[in-house]
Backbone as a ProteinNet text record, in pm:
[ID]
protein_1_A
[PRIMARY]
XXXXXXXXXXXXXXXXXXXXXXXXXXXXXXXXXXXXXXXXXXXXXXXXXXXXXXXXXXXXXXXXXXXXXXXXXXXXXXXXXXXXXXXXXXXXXXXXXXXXXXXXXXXXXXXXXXXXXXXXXXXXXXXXXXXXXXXXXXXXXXX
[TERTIARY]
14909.8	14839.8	14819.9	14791.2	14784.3	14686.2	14672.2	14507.6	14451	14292.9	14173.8	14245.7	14331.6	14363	14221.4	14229.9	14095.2	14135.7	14086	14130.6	13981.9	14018.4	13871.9	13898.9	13791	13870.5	13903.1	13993.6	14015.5	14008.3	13940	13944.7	14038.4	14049.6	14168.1	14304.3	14344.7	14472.9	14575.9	14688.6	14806.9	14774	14747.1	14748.2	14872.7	14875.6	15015.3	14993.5	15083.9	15120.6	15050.1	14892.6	14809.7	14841.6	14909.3	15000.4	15105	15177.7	15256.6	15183.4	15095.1	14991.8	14957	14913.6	14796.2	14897.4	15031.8	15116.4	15150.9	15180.9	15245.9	15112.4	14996.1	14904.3	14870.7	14878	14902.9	15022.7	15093.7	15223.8	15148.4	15117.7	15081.2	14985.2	14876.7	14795.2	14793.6	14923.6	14998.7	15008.8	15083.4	15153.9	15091.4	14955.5	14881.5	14845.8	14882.5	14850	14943.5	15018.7	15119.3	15114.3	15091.2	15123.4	14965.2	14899.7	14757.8	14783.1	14901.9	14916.1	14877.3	14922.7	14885.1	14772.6	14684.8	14592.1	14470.1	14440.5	14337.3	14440.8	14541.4	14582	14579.4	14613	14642.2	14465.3	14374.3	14239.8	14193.4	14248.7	14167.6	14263.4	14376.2	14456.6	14399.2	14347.9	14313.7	14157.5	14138.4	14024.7	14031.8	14141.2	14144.9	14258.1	14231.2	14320.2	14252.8	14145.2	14090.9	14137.3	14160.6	14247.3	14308.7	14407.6	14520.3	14570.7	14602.1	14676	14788.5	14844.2	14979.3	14983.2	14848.3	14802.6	14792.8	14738.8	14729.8	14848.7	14958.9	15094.2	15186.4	15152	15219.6	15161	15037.8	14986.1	15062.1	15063.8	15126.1	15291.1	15341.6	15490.6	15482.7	15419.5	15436.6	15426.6	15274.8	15291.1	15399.2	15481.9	15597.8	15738.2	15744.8	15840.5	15833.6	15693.1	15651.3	15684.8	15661.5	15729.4	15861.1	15931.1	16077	16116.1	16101.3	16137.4	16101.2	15977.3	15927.6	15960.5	16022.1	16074.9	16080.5	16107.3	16071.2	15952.1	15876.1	15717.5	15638.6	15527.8	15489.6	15438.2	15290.8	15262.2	15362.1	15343.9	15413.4	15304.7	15306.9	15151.5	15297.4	15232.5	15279.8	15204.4	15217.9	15159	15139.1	15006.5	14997.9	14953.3	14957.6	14910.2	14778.7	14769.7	14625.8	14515.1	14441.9	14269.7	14262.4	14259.6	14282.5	14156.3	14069	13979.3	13981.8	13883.3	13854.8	13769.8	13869.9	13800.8	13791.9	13739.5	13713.6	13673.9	13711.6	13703.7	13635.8	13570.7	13557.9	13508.2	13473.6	13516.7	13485.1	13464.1	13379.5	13383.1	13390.1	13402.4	13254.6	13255.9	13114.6	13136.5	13131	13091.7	13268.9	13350	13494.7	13537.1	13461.7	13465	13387	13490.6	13384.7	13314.8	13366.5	13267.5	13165.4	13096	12995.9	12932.9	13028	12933.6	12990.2	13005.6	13019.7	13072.4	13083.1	13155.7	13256.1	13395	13445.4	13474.1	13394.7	13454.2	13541.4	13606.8	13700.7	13689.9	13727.7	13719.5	13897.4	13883.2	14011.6	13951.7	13981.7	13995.2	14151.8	14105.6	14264.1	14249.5	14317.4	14316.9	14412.2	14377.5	14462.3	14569.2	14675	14784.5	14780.8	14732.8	14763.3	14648.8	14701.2	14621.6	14543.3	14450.7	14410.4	14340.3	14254.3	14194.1	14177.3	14144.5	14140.7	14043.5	14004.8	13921.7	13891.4	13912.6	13875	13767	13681	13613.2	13492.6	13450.6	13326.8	13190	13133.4	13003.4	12917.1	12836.7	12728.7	12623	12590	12469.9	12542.1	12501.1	12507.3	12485.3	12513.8	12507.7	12459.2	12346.3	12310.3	12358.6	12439.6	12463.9	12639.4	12687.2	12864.6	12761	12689.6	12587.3	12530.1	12487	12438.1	12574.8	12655.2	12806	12852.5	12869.1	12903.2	12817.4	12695.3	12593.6	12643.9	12633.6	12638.2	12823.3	12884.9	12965.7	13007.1	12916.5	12936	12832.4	12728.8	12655.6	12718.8	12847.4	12913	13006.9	13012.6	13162	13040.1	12952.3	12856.2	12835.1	12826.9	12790.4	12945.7
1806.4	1685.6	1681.3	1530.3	1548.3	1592.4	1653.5	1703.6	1579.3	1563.4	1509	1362.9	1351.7	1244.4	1212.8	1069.4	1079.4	924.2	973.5	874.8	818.9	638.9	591.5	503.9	476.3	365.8	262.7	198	70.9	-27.3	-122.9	-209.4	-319.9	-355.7	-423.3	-401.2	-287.9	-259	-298	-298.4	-319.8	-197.3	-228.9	-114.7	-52.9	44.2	138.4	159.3	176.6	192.1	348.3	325.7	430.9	520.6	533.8	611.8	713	653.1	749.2	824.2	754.1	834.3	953.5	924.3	1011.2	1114.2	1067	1200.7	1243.5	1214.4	1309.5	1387.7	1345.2	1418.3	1549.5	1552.4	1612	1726.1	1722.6	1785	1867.6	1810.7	1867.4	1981	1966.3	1983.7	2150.9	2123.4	2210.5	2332	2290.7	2376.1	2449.6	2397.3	2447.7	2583.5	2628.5	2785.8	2874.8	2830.1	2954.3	2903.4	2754.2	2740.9	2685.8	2818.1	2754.1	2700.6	2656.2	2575.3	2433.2	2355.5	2276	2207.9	2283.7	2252.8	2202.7	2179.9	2125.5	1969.6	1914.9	1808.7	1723.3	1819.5	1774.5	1723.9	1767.1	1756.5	1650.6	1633.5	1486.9	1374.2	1393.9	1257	1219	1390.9	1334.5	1273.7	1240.2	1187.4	1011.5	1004.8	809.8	793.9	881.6	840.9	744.7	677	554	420.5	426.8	258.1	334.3	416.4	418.7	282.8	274.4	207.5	259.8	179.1	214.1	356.7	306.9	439	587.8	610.4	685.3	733.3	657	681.9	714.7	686.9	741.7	907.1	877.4	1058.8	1157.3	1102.5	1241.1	1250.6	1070.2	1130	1205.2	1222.4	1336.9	1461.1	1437.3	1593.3	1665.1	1562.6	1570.4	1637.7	1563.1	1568.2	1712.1	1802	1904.9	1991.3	1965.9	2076.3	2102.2	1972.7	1934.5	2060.7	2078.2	2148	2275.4	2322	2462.3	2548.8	2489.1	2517.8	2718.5	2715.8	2922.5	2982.2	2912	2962.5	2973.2	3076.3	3125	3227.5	3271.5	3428	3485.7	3635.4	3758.8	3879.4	3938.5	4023.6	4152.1	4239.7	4354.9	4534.3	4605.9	4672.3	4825.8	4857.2	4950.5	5067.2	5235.6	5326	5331.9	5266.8	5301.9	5192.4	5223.7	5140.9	5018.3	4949.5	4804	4717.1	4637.3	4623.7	4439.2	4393.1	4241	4230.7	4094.7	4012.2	3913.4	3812.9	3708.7	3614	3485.8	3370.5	3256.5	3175.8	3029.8	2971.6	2857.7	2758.5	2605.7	2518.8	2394.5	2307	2167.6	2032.8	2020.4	1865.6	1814.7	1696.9	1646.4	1463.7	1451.6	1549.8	1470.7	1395.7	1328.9	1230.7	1110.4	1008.1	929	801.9	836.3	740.2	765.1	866.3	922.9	1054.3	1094	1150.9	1355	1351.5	1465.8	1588.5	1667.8	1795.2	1864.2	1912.2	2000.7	2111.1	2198.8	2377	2421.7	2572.4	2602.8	2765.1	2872.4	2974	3059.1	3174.4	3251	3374.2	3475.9	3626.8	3636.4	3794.7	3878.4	3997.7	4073.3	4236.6	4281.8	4360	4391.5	4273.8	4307	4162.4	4053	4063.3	3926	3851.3	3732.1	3625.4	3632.3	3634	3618.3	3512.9	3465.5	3323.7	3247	3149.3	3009.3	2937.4	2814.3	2692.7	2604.8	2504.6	2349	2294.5	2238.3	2114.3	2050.5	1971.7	1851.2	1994.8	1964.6	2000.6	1903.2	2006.5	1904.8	1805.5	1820.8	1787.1	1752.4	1673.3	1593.1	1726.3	1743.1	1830.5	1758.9	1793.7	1731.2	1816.1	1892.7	1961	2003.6	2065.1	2183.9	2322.6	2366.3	2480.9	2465	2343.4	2357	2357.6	2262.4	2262.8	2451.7	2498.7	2652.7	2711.7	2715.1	2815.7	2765.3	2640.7	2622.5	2647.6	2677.7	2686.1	2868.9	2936.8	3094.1	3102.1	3011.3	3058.7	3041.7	2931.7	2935.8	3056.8	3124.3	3248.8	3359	3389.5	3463.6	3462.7	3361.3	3328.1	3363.8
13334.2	13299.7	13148.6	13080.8	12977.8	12909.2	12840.8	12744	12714	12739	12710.3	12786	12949.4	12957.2	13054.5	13089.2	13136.5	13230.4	13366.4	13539.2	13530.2	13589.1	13625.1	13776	13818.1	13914.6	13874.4	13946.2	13910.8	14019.1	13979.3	14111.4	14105.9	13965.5	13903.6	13921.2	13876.9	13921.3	14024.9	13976.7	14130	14188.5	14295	14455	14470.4	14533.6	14566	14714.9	14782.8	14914.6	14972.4	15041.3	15026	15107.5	15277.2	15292.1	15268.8	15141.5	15097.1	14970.1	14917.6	14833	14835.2	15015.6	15093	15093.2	15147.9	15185.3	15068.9	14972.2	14865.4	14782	14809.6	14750	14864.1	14939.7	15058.6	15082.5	15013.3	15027.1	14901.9	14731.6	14619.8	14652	14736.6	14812.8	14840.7	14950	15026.1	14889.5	14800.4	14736.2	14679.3	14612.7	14541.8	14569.6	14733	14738.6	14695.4	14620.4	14539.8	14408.5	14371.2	14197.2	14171.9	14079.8	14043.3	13900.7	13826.4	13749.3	13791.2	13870.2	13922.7	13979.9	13992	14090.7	14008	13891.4	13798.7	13842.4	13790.1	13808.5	13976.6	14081.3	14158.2	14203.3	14170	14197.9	14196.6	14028.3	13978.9	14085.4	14061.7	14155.7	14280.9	14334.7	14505	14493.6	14367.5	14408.6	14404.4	14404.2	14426	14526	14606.6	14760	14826.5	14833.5	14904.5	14851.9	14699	14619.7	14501.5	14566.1	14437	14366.8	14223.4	14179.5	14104.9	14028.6	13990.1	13851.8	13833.5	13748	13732	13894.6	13953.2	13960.9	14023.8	14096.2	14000.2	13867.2	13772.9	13725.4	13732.2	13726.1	13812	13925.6	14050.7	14005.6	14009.3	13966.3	13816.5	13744.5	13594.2	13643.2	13755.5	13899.2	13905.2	14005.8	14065.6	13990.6	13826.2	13779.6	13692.9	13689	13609.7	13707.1	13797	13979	14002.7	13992.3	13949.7	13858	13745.4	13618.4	13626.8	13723	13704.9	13842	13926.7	14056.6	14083	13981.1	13971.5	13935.8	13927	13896.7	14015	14011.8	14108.8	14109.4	14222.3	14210.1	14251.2	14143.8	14164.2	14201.8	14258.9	14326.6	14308.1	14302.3	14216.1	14266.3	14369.1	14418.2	14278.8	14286.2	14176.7	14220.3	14200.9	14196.2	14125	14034.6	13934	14033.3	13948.2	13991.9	13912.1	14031.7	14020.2	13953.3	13858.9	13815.9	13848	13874.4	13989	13801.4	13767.4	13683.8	13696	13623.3	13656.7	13565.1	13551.3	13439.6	13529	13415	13432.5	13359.2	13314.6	13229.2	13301.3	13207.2	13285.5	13170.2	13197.6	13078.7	13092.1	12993.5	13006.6	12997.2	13180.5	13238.3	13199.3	13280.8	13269.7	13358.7	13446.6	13559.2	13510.8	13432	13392	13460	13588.6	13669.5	13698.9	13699.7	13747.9	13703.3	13573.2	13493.9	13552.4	13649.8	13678.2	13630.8	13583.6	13526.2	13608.9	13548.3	13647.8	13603	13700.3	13673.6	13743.7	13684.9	13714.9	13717.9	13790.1	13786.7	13846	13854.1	13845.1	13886.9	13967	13990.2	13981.9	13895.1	13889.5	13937.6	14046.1	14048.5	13968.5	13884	13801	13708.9	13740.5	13666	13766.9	13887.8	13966.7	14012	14010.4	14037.5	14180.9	14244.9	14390.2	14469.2	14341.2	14370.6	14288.9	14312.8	14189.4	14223.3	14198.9	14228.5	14098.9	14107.5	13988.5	14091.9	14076.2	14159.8	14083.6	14142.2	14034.8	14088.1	13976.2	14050.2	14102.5	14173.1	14253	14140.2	14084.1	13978.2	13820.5	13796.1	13609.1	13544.4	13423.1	13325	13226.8	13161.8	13028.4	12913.9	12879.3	12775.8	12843.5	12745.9	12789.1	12854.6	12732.9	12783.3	12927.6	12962.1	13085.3	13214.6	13146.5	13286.4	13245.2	13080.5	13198.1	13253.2	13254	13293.3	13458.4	13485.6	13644.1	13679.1	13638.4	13667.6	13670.3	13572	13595.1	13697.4	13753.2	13896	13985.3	13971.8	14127.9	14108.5	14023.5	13983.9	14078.6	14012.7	14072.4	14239.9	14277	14423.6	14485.8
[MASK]
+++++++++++++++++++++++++++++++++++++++++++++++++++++++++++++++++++++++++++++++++++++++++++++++++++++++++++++++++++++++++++++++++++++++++++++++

């Protein structure tokens, strides 16, 4: 996706055929359990599966066409003799949902070199500060 791009609704917009929407966000969906490149983008899209417009439908096909091109990417999980050490990241905007103000965090565990879990999602609650979206966003890493 593009840096600092930013989805609103539209009620204006030409409509797109919400069926095949549904399914190709659905398929993106799918995939997301092997490519966590993806999955910050595919997030924001599924959130206007009720009145896509043509806007939208151009976001997923840039999706689509970045999947297209990277077709060999993917976890590699890597079995080790040594002692494996569980780290962990996350990271959070401030009010990047601008309909409603919401923040989205994002977190990552690694054992050792590989990836094991991921997650992007809105939080529950407004953030009045960045300071306040990471603090709530290293309590959901915590939990």
């Amino acid at each position: 996706m593009e840096a600092k791009l930013k989805f609103r609704k539209d009620p204006e917009g030409t409509p797109v055929d919400v069926t095949q929407y549904r399914r190709v966000i659905g398929c993106l969906r799918y995939l997301t359990h092997t490519r966590p490149d993806i999955s910050y983008a595919v997030g924001i899209v599924s959130r206007y599966m009720e009145k896509p417009t043509v806007v939208h439908s151009q976001a997923v096909k840039h999706i689509l066409r970045y999947v297209k091109g990277t077709v060999s990417y993917g976890l590699v999980y890597r079995w080790s003799r040594c002692n494996e050490e569980l780290v962990g990241f996350t990271d959070s905007d401030l009010a990047g949902d601008v309909d409603d103000r919401r923040s989205t965090g994002g977190m990552t565990f690694y054992l050792g070199d590989s990836l094991v879990t991921w997650t992007s999602q809105k939080q529950k609650t407004v953030a009045l500060s960045s300071c306040e979206a990471k603090f709530m966003a290293a309590t959901a890493v915590a939990c």
